[in-house]
N, CA, C and O atoms as a CHARMM CRD file, in Angstrom:
* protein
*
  336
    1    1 UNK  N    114.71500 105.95500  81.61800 PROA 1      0.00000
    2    1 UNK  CA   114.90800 104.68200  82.30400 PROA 1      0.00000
    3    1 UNK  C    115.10000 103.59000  81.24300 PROA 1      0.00000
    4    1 UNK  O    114.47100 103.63200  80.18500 PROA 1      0.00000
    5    2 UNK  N    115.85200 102.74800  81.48900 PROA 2      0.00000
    6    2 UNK  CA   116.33300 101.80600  80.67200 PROA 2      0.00000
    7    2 UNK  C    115.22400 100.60900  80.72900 PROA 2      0.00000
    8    2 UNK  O    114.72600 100.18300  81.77100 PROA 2      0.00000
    9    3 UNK  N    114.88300 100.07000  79.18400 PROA 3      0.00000
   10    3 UNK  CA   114.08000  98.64700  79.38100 PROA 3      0.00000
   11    3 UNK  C    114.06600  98.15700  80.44100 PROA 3      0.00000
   12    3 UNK  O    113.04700  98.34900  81.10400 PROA 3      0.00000
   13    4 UNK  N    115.22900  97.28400  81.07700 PROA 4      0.00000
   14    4 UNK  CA   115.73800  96.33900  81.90100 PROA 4      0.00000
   15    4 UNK  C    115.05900  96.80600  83.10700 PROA 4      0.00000
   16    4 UNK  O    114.58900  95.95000  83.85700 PROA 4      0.00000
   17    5 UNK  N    114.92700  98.19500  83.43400 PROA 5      0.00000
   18    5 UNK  CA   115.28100  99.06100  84.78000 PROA 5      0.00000
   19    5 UNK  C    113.39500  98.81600  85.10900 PROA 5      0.00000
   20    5 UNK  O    112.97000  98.72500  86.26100 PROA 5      0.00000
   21    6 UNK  N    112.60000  98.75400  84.03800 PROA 6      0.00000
   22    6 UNK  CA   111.14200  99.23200  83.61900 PROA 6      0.00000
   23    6 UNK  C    110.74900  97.56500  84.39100 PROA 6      0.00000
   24    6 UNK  O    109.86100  97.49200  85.24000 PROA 6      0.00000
   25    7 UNK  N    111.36800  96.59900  84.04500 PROA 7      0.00000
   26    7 UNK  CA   110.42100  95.52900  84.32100 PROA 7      0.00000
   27    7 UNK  C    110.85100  95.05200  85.82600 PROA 7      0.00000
   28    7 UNK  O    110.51500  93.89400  86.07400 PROA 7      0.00000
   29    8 UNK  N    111.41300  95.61700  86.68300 PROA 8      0.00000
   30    8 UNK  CA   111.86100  95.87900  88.17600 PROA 8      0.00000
   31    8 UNK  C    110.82800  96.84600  89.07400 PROA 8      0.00000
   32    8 UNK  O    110.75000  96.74200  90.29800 PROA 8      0.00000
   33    9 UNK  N    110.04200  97.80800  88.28300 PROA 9      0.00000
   34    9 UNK  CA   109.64600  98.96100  88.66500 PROA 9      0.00000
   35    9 UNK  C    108.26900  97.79500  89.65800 PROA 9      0.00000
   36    9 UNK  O    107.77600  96.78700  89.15200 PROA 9      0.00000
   37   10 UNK  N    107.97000  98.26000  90.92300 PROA 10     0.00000
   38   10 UNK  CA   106.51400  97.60100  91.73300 PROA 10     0.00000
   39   10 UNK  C    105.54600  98.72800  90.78000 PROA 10     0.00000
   40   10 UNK  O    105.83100  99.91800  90.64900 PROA 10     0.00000
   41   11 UNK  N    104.45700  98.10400  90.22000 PROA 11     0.00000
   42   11 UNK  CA   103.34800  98.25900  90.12200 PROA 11     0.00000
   43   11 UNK  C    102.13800  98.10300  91.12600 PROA 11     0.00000
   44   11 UNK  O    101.78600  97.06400  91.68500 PROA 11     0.00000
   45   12 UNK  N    101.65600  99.18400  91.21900 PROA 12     0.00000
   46   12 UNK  CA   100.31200  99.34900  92.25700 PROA 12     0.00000
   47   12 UNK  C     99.41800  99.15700  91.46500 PROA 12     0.00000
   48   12 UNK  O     98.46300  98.95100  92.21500 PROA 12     0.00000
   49   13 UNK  N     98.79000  99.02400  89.73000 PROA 13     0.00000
   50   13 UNK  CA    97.83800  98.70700  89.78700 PROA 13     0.00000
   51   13 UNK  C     97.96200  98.36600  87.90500 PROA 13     0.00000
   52   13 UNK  O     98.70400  99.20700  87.39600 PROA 13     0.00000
   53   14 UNK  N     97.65800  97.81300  87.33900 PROA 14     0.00000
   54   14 UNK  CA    97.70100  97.51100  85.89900 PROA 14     0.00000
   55   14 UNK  C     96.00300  97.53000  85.38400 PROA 14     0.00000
   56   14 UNK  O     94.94100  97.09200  85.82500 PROA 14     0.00000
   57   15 UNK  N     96.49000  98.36200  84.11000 PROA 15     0.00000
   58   15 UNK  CA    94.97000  99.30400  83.58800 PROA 15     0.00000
   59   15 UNK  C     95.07100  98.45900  82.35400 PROA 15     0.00000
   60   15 UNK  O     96.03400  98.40200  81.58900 PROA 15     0.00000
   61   16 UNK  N     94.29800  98.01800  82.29900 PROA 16     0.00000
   62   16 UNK  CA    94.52500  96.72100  80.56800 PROA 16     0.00000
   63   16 UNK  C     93.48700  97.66800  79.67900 PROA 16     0.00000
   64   16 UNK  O     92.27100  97.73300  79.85900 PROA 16     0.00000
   65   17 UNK  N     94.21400  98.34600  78.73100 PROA 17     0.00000
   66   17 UNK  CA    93.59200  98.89100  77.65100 PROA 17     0.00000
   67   17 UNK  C     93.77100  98.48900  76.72700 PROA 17     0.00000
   68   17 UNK  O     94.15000  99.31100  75.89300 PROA 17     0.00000
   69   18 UNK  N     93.66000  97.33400  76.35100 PROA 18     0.00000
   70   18 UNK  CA    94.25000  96.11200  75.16300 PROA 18     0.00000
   71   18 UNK  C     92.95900  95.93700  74.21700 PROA 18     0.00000
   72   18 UNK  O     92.25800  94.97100  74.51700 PROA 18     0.00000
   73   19 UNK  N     92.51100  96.74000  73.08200 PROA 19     0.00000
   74   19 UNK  CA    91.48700  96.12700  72.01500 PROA 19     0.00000
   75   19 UNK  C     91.02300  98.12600  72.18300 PROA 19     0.00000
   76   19 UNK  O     90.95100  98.68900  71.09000 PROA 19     0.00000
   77   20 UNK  N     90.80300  98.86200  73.20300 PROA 20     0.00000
   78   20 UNK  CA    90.91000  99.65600  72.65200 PROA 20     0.00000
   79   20 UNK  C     91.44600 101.02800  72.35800 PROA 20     0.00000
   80   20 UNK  O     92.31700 101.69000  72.92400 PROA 20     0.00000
   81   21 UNK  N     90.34700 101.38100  70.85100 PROA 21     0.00000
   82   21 UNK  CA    91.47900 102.61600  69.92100 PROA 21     0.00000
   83   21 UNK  C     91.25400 103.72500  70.73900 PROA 21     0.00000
   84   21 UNK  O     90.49800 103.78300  71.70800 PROA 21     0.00000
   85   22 UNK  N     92.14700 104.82000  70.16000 PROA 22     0.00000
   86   22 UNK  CA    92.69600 106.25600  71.08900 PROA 22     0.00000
   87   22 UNK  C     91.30100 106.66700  70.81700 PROA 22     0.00000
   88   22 UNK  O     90.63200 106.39600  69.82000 PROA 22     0.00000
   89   23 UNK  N     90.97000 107.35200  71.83600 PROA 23     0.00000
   90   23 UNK  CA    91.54900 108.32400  73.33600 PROA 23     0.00000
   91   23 UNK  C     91.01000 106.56100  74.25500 PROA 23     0.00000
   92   23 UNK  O     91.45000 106.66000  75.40000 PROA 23     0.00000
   93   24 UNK  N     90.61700 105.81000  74.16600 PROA 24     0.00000
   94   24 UNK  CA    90.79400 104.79600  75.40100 PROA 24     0.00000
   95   24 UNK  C     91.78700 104.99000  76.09600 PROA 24     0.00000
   96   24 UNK  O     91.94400 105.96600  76.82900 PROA 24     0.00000
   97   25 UNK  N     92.64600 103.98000  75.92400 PROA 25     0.00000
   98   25 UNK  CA    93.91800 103.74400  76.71800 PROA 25     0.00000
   99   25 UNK  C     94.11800 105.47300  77.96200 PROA 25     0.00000
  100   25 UNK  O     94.42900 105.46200  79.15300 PROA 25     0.00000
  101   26 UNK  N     93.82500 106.62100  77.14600 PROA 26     0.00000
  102   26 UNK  CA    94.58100 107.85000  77.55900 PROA 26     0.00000
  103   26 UNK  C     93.60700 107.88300  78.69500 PROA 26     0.00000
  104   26 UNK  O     94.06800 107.88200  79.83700 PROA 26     0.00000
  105   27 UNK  N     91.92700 107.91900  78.45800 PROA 27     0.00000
  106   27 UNK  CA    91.18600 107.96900  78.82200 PROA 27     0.00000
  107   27 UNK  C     91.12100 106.90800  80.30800 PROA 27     0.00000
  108   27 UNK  O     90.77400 107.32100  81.41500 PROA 27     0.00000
  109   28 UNK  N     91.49000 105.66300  80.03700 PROA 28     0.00000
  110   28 UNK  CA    91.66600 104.61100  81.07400 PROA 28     0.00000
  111   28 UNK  C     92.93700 105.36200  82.02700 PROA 28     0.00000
  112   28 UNK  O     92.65400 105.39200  83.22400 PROA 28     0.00000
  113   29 UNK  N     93.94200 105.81200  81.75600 PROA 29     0.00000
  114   29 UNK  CA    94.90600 105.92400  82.35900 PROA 29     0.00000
  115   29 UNK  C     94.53500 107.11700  83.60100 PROA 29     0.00000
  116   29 UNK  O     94.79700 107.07200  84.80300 PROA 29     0.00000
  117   30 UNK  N     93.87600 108.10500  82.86000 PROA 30     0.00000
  118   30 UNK  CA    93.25700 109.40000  83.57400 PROA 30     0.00000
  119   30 UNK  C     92.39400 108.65400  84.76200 PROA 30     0.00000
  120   30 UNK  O     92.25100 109.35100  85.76700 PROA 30     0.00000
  121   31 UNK  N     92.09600 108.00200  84.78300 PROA 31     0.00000
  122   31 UNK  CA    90.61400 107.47800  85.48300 PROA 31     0.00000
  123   31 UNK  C     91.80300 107.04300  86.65800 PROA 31     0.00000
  124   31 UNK  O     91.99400 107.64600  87.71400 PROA 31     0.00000
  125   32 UNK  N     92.43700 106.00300  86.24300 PROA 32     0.00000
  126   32 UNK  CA    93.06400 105.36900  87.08500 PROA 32     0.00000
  127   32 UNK  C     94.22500 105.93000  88.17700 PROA 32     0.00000
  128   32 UNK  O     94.51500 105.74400  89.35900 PROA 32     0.00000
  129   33 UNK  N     94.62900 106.60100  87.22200 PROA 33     0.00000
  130   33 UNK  CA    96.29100 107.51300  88.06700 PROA 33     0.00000
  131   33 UNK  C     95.73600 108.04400  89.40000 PROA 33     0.00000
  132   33 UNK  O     96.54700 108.26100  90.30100 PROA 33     0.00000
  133   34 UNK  N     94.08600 108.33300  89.66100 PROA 34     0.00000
  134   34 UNK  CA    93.87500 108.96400  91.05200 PROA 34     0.00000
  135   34 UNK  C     93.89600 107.73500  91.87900 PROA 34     0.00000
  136   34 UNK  O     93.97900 107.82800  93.10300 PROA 34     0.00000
  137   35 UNK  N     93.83800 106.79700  91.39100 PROA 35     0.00000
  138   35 UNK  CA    93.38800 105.47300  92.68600 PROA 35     0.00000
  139   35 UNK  C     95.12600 104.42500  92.88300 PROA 35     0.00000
  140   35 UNK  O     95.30300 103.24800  93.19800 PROA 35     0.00000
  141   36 UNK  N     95.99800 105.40200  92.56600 PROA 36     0.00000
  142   36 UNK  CA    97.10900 105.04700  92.99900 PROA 36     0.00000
  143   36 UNK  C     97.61400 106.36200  93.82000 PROA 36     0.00000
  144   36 UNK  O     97.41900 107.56100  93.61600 PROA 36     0.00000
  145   37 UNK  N     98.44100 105.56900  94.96900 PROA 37     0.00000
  146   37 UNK  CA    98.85800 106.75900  95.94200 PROA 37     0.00000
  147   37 UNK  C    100.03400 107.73600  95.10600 PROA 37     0.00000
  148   37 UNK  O    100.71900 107.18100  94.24800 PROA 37     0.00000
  149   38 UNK  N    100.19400 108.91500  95.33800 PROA 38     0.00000
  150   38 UNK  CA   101.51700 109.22800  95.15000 PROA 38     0.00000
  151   38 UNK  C    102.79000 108.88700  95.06500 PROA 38     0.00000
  152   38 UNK  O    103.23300 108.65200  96.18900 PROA 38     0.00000
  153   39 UNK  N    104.09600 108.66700  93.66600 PROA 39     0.00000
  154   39 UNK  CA   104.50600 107.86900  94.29200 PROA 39     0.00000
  155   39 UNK  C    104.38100 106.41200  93.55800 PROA 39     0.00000
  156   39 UNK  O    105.39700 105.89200  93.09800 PROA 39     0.00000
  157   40 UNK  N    103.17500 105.80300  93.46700 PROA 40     0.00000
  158   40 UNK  CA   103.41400 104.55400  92.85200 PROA 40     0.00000
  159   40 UNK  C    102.97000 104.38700  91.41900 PROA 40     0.00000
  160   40 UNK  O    101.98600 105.12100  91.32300 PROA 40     0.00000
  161   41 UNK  N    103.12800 103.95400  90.55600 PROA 41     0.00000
  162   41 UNK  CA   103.48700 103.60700  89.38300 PROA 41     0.00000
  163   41 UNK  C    102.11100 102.35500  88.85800 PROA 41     0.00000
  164   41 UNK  O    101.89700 101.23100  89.31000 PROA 41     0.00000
  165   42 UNK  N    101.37500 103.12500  87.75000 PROA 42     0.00000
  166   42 UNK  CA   100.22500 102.45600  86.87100 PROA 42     0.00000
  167   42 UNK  C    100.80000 102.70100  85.74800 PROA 42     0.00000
  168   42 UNK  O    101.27000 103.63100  85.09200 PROA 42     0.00000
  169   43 UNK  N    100.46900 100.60300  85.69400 PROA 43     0.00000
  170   43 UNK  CA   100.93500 100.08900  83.85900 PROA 43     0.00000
  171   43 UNK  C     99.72000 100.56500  82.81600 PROA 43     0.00000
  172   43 UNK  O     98.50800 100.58700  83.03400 PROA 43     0.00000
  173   44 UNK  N    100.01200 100.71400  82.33400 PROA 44     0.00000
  174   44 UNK  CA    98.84400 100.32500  80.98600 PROA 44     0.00000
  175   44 UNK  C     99.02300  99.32500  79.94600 PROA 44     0.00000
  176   44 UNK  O     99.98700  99.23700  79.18600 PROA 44     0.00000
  177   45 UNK  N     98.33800  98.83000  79.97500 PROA 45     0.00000
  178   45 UNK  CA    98.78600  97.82300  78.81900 PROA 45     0.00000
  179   45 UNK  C     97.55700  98.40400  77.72900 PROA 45     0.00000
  180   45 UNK  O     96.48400  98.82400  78.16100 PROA 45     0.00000
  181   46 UNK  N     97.93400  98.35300  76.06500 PROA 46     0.00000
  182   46 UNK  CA    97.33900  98.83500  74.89800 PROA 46     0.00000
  183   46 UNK  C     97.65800  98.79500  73.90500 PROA 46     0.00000
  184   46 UNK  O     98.63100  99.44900  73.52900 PROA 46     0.00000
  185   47 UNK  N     97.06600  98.13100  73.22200 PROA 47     0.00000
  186   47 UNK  CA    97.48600  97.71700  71.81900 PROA 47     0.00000
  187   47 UNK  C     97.19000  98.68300  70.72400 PROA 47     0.00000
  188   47 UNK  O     96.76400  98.42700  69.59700 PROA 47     0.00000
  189   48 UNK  N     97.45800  99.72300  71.19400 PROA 48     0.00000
  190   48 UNK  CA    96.73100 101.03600  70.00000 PROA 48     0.00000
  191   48 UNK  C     97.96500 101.79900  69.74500 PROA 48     0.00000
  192   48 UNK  O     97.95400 102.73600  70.54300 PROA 48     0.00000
  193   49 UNK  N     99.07700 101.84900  68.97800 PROA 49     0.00000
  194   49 UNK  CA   100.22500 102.54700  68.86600 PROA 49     0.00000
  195   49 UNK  C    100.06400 104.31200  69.15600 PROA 49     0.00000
  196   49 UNK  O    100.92600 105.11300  69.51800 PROA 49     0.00000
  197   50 UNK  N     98.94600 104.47600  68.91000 PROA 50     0.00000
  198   50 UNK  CA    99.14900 106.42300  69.42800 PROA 50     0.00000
  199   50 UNK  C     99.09200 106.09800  70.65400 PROA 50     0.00000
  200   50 UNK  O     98.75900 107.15400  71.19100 PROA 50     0.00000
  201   51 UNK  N     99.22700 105.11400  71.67800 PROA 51     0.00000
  202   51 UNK  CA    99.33800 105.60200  73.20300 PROA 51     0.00000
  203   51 UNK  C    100.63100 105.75700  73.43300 PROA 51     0.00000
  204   51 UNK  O    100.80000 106.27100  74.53900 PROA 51     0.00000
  205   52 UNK  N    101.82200 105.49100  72.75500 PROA 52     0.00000
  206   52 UNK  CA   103.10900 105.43400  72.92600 PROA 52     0.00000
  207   52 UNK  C    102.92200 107.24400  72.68700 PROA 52     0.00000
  208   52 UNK  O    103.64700 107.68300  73.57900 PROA 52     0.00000
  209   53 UNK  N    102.42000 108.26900  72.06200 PROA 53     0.00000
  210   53 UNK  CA   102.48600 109.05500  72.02300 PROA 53     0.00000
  211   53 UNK  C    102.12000 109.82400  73.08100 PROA 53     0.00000
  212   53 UNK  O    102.77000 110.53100  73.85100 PROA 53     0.00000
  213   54 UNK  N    100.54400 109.46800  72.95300 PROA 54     0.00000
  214   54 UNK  CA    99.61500 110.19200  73.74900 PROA 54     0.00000
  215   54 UNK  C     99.74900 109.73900  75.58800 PROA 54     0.00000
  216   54 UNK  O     99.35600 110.56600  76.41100 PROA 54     0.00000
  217   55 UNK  N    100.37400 108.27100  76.09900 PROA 55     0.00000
  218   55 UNK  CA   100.34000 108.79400  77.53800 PROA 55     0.00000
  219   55 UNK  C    101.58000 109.69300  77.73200 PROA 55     0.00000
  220   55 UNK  O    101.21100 110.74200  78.25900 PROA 55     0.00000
  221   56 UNK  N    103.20900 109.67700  77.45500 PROA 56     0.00000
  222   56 UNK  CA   104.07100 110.50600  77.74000 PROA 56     0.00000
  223   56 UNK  C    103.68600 111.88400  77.78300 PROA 56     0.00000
  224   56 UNK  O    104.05100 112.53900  78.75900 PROA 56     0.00000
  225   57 UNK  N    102.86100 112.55100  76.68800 PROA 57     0.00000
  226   57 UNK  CA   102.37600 113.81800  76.63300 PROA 57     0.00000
  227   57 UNK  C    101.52000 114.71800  78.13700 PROA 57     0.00000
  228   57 UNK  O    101.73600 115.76800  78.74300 PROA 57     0.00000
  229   58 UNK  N    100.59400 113.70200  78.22700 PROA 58     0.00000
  230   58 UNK  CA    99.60800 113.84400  79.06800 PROA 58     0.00000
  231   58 UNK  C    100.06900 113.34900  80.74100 PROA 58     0.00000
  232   58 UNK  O     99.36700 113.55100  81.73200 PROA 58     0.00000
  233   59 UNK  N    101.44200 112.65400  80.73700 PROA 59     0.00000
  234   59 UNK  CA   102.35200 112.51200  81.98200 PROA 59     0.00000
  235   59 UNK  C    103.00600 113.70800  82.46200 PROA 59     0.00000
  236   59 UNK  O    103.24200 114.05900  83.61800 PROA 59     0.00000
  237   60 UNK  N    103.27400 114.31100  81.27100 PROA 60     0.00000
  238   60 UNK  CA   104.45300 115.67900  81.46700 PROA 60     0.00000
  239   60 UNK  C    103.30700 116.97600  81.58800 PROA 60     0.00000
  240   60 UNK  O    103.58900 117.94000  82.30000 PROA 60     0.00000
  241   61 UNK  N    101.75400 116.91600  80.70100 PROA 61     0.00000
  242   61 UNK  CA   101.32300 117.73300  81.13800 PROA 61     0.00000
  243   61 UNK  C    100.37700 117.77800  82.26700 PROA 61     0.00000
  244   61 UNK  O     99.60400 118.72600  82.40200 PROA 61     0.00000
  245   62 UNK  N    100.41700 116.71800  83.13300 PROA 62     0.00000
  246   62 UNK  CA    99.70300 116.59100  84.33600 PROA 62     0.00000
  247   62 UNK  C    100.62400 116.75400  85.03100 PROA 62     0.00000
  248   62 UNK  O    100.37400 116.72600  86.23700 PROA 62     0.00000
  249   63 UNK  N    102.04100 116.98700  84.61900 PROA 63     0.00000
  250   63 UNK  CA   103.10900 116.41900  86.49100 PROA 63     0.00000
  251   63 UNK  C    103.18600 115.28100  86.66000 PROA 63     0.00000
  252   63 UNK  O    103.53600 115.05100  87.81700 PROA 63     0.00000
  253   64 UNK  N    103.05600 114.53800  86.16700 PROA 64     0.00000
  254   64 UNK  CA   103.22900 112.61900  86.33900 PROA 64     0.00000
  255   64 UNK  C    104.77200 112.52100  85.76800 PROA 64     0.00000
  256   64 UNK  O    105.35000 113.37700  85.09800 PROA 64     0.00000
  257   65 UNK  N    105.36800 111.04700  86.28200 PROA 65     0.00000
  258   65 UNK  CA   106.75400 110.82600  85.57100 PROA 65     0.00000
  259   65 UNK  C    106.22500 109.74300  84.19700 PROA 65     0.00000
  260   65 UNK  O    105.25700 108.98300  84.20200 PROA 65     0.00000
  261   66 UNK  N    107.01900 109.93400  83.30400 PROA 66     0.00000
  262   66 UNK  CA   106.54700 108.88400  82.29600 PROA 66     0.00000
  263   66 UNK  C    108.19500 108.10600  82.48900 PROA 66     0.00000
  264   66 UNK  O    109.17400 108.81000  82.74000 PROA 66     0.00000
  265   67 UNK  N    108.31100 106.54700  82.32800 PROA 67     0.00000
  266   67 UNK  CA   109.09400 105.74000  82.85800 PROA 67     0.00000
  267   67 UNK  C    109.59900 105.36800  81.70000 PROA 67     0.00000
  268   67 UNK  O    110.81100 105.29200  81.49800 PROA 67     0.00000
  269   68 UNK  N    108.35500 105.00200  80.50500 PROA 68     0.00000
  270   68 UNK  CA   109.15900 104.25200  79.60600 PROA 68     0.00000
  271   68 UNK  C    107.89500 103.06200  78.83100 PROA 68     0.00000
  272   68 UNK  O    106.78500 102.81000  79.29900 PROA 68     0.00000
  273   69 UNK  N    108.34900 102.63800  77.87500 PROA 69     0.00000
  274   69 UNK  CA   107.37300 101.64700  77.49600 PROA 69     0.00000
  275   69 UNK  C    108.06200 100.29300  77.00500 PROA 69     0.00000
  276   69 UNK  O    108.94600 100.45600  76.16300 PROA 69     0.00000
  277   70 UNK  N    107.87600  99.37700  77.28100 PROA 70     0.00000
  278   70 UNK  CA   107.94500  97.68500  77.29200 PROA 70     0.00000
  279   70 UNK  C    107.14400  97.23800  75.95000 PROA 70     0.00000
  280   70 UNK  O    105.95200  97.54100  75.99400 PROA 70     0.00000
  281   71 UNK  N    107.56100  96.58400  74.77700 PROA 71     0.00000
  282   71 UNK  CA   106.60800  96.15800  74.09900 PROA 71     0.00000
  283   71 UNK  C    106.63500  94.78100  74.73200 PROA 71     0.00000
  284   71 UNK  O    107.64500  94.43700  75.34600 PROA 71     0.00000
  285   72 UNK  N    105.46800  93.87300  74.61200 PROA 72     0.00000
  286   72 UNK  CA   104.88100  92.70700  75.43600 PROA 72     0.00000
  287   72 UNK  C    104.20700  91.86500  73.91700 PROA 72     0.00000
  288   72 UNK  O    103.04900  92.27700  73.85000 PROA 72     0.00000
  289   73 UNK  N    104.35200  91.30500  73.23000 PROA 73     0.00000
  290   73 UNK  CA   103.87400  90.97100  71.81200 PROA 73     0.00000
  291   73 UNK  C    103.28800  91.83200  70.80100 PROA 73     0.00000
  292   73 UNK  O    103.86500  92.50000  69.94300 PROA 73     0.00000
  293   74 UNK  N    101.81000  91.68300  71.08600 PROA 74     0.00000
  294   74 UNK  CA   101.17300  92.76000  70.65900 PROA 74     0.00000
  295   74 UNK  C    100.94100  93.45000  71.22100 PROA 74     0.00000
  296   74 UNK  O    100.00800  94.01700  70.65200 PROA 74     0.00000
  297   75 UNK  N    101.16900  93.99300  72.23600 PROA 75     0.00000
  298   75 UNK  CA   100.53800  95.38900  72.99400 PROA 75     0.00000
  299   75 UNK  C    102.06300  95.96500  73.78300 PROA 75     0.00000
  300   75 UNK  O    103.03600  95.24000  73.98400 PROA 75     0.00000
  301   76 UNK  N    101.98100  97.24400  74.10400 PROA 76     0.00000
  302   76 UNK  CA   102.81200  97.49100  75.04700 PROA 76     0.00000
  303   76 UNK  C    102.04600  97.91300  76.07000 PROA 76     0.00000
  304   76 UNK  O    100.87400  98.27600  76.16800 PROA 76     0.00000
  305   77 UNK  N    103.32600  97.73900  77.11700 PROA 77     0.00000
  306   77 UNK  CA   103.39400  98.13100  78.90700 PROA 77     0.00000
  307   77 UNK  C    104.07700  99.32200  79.01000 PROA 77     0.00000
  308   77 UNK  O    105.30300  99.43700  79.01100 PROA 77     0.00000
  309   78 UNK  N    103.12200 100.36300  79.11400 PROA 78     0.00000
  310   78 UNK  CA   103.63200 101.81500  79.59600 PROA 78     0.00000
  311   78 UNK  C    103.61800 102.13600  81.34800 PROA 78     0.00000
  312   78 UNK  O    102.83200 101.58200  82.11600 PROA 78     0.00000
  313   79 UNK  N    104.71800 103.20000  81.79000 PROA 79     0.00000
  314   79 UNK  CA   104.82700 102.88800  82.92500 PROA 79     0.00000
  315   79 UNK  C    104.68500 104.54100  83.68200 PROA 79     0.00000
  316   79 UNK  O    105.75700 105.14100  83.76500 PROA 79     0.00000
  317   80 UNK  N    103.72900 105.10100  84.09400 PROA 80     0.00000
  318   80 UNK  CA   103.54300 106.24000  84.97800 PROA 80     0.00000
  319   80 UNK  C    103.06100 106.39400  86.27500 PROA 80     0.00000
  320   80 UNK  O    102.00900 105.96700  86.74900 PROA 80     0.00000
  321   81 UNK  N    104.08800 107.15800  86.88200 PROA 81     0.00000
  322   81 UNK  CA   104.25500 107.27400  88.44200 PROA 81     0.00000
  323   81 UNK  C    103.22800 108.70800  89.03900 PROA 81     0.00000
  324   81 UNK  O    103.49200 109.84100  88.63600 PROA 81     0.00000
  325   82 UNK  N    102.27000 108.49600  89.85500 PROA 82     0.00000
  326   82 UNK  CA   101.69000 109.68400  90.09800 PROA 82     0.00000
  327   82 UNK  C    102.73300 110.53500  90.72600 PROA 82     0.00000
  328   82 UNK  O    103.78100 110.18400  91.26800 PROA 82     0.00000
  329   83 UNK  N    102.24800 111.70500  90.54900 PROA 83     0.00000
  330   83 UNK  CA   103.18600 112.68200  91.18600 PROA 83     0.00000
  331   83 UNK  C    102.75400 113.64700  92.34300 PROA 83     0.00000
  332   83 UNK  O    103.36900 114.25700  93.21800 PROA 83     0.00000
  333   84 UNK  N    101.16400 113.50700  91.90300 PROA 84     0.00000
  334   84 UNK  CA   100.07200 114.94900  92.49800 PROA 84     0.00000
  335   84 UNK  C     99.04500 114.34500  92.47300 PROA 84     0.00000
  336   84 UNK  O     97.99500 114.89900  92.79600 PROA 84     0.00000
């Protein structure tokens, strides 16, 4: 998905993992992805550069879609859609 396409996407719920280091952010995201329906799409926001790694990984090995990531100053906006 293209930048442009990412900041159009409805968000059901934004997980601010901003200050902290890995496994947070991955850890926040896990927690959260159940309290969105199937279907809709949780941001993360995180200022820890291994999450650019570590949520895509953990999207593809749960069955989740990974969308894409937004940098936002210092932190980026990652974008995953539950699937299951």
């Amino acid at each position: 998905m293209r930048n442009q396409d990412l900041t159009k996407l409805a968000i059901a719920r934004v997980v601010d993992a901003r200050g902290n280091s890995c496994p947070g952010p991955l850890l926040e995201a896990k927690k959260w992805i159940g309290r969105v329906k199937i279907g809709e799409v949780l941001e993360i926001k995180s200022s820890d550069p291994g999450t650019r790694k570590d949520i895509p990984a953990w999207a593809e090995k749960a069955g989740h879609d990974y969308f894409g990531v937004l940098e936002a100053g210092e932190h980026d906006r990652l974008f995953v859609a539950r699937r299951k």
